[in-house]
N, C-alpha and C positions, 0 to 999 in steps of 0.2 A: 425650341418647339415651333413650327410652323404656325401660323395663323391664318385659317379658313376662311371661305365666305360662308361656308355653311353655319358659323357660329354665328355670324350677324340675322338671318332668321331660324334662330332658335335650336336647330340640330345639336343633339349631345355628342360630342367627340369625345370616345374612348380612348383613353393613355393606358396603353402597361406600361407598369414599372418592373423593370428586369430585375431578378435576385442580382447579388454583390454575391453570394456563393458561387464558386468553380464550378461548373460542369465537371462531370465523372467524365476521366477519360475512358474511351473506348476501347484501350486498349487494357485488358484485367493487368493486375500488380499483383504481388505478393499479399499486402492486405487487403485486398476485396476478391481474392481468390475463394472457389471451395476445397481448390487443393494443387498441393502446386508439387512438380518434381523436382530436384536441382538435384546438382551436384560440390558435394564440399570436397575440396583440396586441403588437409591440414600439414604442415611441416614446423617441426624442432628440430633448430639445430644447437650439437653441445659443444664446445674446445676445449681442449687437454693445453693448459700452457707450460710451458716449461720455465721454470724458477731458479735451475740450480743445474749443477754438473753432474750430479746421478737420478737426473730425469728418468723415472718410470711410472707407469701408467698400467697395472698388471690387469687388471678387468672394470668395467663399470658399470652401471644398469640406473634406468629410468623411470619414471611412473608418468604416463600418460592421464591424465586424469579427464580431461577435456578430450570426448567422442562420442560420434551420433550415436544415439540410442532407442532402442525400440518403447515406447509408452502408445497410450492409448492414441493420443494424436498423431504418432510420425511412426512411422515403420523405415527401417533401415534394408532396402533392399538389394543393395549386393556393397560389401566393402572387403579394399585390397590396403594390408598393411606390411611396410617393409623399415626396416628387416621384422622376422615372425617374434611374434611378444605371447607372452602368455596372459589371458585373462585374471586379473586376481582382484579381492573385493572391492577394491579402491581405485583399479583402472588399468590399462593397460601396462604391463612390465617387460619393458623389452632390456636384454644383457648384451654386454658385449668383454672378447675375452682378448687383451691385447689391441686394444682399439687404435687406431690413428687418428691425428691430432685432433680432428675433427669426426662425429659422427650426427647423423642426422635420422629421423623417424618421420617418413611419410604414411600419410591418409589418406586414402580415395576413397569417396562414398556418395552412395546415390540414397537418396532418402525421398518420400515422401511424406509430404505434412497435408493436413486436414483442418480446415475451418469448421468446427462441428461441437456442438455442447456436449461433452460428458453430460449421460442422464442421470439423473436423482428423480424417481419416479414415486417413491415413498417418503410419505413426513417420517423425520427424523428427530425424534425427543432431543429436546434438552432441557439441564445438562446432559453429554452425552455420557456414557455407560457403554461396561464392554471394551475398553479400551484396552489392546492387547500389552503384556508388558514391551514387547521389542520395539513398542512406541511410546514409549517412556521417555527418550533423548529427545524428540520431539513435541516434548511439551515444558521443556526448561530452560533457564535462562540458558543464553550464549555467551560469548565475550561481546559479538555487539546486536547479539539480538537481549538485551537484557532490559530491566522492568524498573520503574517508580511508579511512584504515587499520581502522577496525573496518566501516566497507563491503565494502570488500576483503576481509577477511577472514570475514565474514557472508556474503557472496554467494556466493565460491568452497567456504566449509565447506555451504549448502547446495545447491550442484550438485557436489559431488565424488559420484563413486563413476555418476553418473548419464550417461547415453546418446542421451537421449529428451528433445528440447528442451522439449516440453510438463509435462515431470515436473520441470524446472529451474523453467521458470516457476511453474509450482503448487508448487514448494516456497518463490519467492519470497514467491510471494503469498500463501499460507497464511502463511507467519512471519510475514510483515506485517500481517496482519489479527490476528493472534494477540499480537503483542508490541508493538503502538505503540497507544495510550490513543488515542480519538478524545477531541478538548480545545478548546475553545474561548478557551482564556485568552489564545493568541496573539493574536487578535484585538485585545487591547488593545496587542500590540506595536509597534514604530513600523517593524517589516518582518517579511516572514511569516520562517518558518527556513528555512533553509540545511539540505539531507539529512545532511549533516555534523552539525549539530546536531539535528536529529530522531532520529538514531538511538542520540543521548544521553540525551535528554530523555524518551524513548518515548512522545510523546504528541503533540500534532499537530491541525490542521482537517484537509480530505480535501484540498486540496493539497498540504497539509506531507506526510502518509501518503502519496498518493501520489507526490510527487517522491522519497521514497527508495524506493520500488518500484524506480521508471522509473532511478533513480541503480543502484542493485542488479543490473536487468535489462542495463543496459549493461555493467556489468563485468565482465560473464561473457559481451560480445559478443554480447549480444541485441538488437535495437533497439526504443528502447522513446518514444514520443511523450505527451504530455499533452494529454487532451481536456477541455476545456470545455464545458457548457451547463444544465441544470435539471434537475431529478429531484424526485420526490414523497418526501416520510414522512411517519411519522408519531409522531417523536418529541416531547417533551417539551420538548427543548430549543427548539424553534423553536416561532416563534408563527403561521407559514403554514405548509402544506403545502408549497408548491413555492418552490424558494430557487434560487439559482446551487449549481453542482456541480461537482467535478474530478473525473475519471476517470480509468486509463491502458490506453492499445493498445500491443499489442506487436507486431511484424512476423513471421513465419513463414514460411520460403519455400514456394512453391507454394501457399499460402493468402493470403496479405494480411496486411493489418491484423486482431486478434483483440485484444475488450476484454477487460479487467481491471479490476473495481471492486472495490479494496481495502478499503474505507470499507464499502460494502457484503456485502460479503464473497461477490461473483458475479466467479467465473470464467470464461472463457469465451462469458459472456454475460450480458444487461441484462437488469432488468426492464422492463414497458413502460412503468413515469414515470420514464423517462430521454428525454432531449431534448437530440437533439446540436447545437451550435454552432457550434462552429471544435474546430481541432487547432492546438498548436505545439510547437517543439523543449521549450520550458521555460514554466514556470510563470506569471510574469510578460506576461501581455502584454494591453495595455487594450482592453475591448469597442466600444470608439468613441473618435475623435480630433478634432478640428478646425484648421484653421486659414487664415491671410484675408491679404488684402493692404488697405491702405489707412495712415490716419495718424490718430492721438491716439484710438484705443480699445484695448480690451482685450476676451476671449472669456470669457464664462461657460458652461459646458456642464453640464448635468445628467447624473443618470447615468441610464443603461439601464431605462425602463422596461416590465417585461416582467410580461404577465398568461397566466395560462396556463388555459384553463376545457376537460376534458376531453367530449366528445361521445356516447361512445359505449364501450361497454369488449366485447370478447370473452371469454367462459371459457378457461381455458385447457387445451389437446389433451393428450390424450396421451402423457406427457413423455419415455416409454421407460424409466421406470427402476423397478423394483420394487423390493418391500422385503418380507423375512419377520423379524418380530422373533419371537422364540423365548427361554425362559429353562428351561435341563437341568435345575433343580433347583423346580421352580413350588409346590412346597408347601414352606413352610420353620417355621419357630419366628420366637416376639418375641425380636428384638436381632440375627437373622441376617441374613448381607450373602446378596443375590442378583443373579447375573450374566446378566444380558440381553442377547442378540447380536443383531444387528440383520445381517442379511447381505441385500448390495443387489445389484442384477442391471442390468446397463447394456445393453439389447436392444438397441441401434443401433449405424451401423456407422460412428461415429466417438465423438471422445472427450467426456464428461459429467464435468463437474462437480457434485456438488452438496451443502449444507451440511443434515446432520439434527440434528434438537434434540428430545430425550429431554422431554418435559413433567414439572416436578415435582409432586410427586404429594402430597399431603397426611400426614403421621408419618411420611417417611422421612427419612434424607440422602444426598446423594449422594458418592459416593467415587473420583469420576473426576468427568473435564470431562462436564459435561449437551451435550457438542453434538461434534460432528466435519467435518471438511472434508472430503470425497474426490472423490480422482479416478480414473473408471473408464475403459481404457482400451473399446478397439470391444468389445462383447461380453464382458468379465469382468464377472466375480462376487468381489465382497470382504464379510468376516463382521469387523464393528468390535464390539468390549463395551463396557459401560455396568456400573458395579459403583453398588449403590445398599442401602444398608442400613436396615431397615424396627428402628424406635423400640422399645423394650423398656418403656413403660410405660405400652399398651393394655392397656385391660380382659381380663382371661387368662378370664373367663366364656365371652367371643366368637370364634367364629372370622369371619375378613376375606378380604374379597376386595380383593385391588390392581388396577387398573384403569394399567398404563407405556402409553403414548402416542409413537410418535416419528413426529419431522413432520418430510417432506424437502422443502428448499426451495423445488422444483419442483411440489409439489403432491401428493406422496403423501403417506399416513397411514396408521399401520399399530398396532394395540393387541396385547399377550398381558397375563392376566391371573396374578395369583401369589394363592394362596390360603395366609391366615396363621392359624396356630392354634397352643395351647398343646402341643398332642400332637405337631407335627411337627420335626425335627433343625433344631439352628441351627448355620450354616456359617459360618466364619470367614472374616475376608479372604483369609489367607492359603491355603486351599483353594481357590483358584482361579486361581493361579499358574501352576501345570501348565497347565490349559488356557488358558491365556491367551497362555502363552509356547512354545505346542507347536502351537498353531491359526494358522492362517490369517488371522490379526489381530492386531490388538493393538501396543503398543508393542515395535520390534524392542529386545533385550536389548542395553544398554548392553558393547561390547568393552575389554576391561578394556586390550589392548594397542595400542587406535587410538592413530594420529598424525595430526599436518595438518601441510599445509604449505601457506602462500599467500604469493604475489609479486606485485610491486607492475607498472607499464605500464612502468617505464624512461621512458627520454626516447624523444619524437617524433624521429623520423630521415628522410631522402627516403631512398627503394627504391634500395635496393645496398648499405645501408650497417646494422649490426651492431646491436643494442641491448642492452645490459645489464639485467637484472633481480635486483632485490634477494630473495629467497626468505627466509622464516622457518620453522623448524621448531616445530610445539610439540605436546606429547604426549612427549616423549622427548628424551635429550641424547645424541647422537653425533659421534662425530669424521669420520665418511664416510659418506656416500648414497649407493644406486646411481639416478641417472635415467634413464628409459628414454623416448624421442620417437622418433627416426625411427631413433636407434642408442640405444644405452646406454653409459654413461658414472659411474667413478667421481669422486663430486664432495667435494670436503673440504668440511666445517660447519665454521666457527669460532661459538664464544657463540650456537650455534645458530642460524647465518645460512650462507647459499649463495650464490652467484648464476650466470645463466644465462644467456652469448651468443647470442643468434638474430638470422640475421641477415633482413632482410626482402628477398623479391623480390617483391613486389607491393605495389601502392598499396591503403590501405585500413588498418580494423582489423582484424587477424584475432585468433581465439583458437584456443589448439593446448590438447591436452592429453596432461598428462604422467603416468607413473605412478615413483614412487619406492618401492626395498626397502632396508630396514633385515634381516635377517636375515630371518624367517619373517613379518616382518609387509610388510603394501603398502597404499600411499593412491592416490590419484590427485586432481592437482592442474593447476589453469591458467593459462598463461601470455598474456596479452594483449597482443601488439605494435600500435603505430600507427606507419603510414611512408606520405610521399607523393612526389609527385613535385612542382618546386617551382610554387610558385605564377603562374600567370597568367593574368590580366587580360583581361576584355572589358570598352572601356567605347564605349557608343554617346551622342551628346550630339544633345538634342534642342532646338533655339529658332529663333523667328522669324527668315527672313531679310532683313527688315528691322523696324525701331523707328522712333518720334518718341521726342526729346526728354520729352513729357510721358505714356507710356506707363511701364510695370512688367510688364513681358517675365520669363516663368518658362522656365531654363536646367532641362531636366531631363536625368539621368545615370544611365543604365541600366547597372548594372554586374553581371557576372556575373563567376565565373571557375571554374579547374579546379586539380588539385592541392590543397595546404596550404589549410585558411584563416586568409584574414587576419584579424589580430586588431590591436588599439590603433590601428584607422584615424581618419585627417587627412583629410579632402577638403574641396579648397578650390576656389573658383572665384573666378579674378582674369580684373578688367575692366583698362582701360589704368588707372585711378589708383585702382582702391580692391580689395579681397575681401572673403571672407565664407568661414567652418567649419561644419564639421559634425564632428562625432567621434560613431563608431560603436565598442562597446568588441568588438564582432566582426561579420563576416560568413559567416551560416549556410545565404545561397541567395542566388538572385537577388534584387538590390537595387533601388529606385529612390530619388532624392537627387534633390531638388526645392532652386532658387534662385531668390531671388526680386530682381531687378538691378531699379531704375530705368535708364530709357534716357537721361537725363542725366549717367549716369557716362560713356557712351559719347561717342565724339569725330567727327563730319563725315564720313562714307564708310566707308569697311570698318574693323572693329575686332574684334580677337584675343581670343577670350574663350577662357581655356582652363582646364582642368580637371584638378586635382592629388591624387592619392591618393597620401598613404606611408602606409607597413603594415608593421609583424612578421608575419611566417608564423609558422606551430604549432610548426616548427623553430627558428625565433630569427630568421632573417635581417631585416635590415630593405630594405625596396625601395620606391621611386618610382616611379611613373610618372605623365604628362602628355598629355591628349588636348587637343586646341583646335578650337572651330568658328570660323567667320567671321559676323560680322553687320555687316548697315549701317544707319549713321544717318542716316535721309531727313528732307526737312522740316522743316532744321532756317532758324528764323528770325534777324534782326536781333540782337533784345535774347537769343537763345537764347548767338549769337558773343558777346554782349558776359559775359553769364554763366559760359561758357566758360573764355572768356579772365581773369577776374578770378578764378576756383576756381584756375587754372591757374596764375598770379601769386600766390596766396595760399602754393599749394603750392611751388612753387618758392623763397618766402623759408623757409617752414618747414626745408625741405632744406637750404637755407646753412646757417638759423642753426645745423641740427642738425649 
């Protein structure tokens, strides 16, 4: 820093201090877009190897599962697929009949995406009600979106006390962004985590982080799905811009589906380098599959490749939210804390998210979190602080000007300046207490006589019948509750546990909520039953009705059902002398269950192929059932009888000797 003559009589020389935050570049990205166009290139390729000397490869077919799709944010505006596939509920199926060693499935698509909140204009009760049943699989454990006792107890302590489904969720999802590490070390694991163990570990890829969202959001009878597809950054860690990405939506009645990117820390809404793909119940599930009929090869498939090269970007509008930063005390002394309110204005007439971040400033510290989440309901106004305390070993010759910054993620920016000098009061932290905990912001004042209580689902039951829940109290040791739900009831604590009969009359999850008094104090806590009605079965079977001897005829088995679902499923399909399994470790919708029979198993005229499914339901029961088509063997020759007949003679001594 130069030295004046003007300091020797008396003139103040003003210093700014530059923000250490980057300038926005000029030029818009994919995340500061309002909307952006691109185009994706995707390609699969699959090899037929050859194994053996009667190498054949009679037909094969794919399931494309990963491609742009049209949702609220992205509209797919023109796409070219080769060779032609047929849409079916799981994703694109393209066949091929005699294929060559290699085949491959190209994508072209032109999409646009949109920066923009899905609206929620109306409060929405909870718990919620009305919960369709085809949203049933989305509100249950997964293989790794599944559930313990510090979920259960995370999820309901952050929606207790709360109303307003949307303020459940944003307290999900703020905790989540706030206390799970984003980590790439699993990656070296030999399987991603289990939400059970992420919310151990606190740290996570954006699948791990998001399946305990979507675990979280379901315990409190929210339904909550995992999306898949690509997204832009511009992190450090990665060495492209655009990678594969996990997401999650949650359902809201009267609205739909409304994302959550917990990884990113958007609420309510995407940036425009998001690129949706598919949706599923859980985490797990592969962007392309293959498989083939023939003898002595094997399939090699590569994986998904996907380019993504942007077109065209939009500014972004508007966003409805304002921001006045303000600081009551702007001229302070070296070493004093100053408190900065940022009070933001949500002009539209549904609910906004958005995340602001206080820039740091060059000789301060800061004394709280540099950033906040919030959520503004239709038209409120909220004043959040920022306490920041300015270095006590600046030159005392000069006075300063501070230059605080706060940036909202949506695109506002807003500065107040604080002017430092030797002559002016220095404030302590603790002088701003008062207003901190007396204003309209701020962290609410910890209750010295809160309690919690959280209960666990009980067992699955069918409709009519009771379920027990275990209940824990903690915050306090008493020997009696009063709970209050539809009546009030005193309930004896032993070693500070309870438990609650409800009985279920409707199929479905529901969650109720209860509120519990211990003398002058009250919490309010939830209870989550699941009850169905029992499980049954649709199964349609489909196959040629007739075969040759030297054909390989595909038996397919369209199954759906209602009630419970089935879980540790057997399905088998037996020909007159031989079958074939499949196990499914559950059924979360409509199925289809593909068999692949040579028509030499089958015997001279009509033949019984029928079709076995056992299953536990979510209740326990175990149950069977057996459809059967008819098929006939035409064409059949000489030496076909004499083949026949010697398989048949082989088998038959087998049978004795056994």
């Amino acid at each position: 820093m130069p030295r004046h003559a003007d300091r020797a009589v008396g003139f103040a020389v003003v210093v700014l201090l530059f923000l250490l935050l980057s300038q926005r570049a000029i030029a818009l990205s994919p995340g500061d877009a309002g909307a952006m166009d691109a185009d994706v290139r995707m390609r699969s390729a699959v090899d037929f190897i050859a194994e053996g000397p009667a190498y054949q490869v009679s037909d094969a077919s794919g399931m494309i599962r990963w491609y742009p799709r049209d949702d609220a944010l992205q509209d797919v505006v023109d796409i070219s697929i080769t060779p032609s596939v047929d849409i079916a509920q799981d994703g694109l199926r393209v066949e091929w009949s005699s294929p060559d060693n290699r085949e491959a499935v190209t994508i072209n698509a032109q999409v646009r995406t949109r920066n923009a909140v899905v609206p929620v204009r109306e409060k929405i009760s909870f718990p919620l009600v009305g919960v369709a049943p085809e949203l049933e699989p989305y509100l249950q454990q997964g293989a790794f979106t599944d559930t313990s006792v510090a979920i259960q107890q995370q999820a309901q302590s952050l929606a207790a006390g709360k109303d307003d489904a949307y303020d459940v969720v944003f307290a999900l999802a703020d905790w989540t962004t706030r206390n799970v590490a984003y980590s790439l070390d699993s990656l070296r694991a030999p399987a991603i985590q289990r939400s059970s163990q992420v919310i151990v570990s606190r740290q996570g890829k954006c699948d791990e982080i998001t399946a305990l969202f979507i675990s979280m959001a379901r315990e409190v009878g929210i339904p909550a799905r995992f999306v898949v597809g690509y997204s832009y950054t511009e992190s450090e860690l990665f060495s492209e811009p655009w990678g594969a990405h996990g997401w999650a939506e949650v359902w809201l009645p009267g609205v739909g589906w409304v994302p959550f990117d917990v990884t990113y820390g958007e609420y309510g809404y995407l940036d425009a380098g998001h690129i949706r793909m598919a949706s599923s119940v859980d985490v797990s599930e592969a962007s392309v599959s293959y498989e083939a009929r023939g003898r002595d090869f094997r399939i090699e498939a590569s994986t998904l490749d996907i380019a993504i090269t942007p077109t065209h970007f939009d500014a972004q509008g508007d966003p409805g939210v304002r921001i006045v930063l303000d600081a009551p005390r702007s001229s302070v002394g070296f070493g004093s804390t100053v408190l900065i309110l940022a009070t933001v204005t949500n002009e539209r007439d549904y609910y906004v998210s958005t995340r602001l971040d206080l820039a740091e400033t060059k000789d301060t510290d800061s004394l709280s979190e540099t950033y906040a989440n919030v959520l503004l309901h239709p038209y409120e106004t909220r004043t959040l602080p920022f306490l920041v305390r300015i270095k006590d070993d600046l030159d005392p010759g000069y006075r300063y000007t501070f230059p605080f910054v706060l940036h909202g993620r949506l695109g506002v920016e807003e500065m107040v300046m604080i002017d430092v000098g030797a002559g002016f009061p220095v404030y302590g932290e603790d002088e701003f207490s008062n207003e901190i905990a007396e204003g309209a912001f701020g962290p609410k004042p910890v209750d010295a006589n809160a309690f919690s209580i959280t209960c666990d689902r009980g067992s699955v039951v069918y409709v009519g019948e009771s379920t027990v829940h275990a209940c824990a109290v903690a915050g306090l040791h008493v020997d009696q509750v009063t709970v209050c739900g539809d009546g009030c009831e005193h309930v004896v604590v032993r070693g500070d546990t309870f438990s609650i009969t409800k009985a279920s009359v409707e199929s479905g999850t529901r969650t109720t909520a209860y509120t519990a008094r211990v003398g002058g104090r009250e919490t309010t806590f939830y209870v989550t039953t699941r009850a169905f009605e029992p499980t049954r079965l649709f199964v349609v079977l489909d196959a040629p009705v007739t075969v040759t001897p030297d054909e390989v005829f595909t038996l397919v088995a369209n199954v759906s059902y209602t009630g419970a679902m089935p879980l540790e499923v057997t399905a088998t399909a037996t020909v007159p002398r031989t079958s074939a399994t499949k196990e499914l470790e559950r059924m979360t919708g409509p199925t289809v269950l593909l068999f692949e029979i040579p028509g030499k198993t089958l015997r001279p005229g009509m033949n019984n192929v029928s079709f076995t499914l056992e299953f536990s339901d979510e209740v326990g029961s175990k149950r069977s059932e057996t459809s059967v088509i008819e098929i006939e063997l035409v064409d059949v020759g000489f030496w076909d009888h004499v083949l026949f007949w010697a398989s048949d003679a082989e088998n038959w001594l087998e049978g004795l000797f056994d």
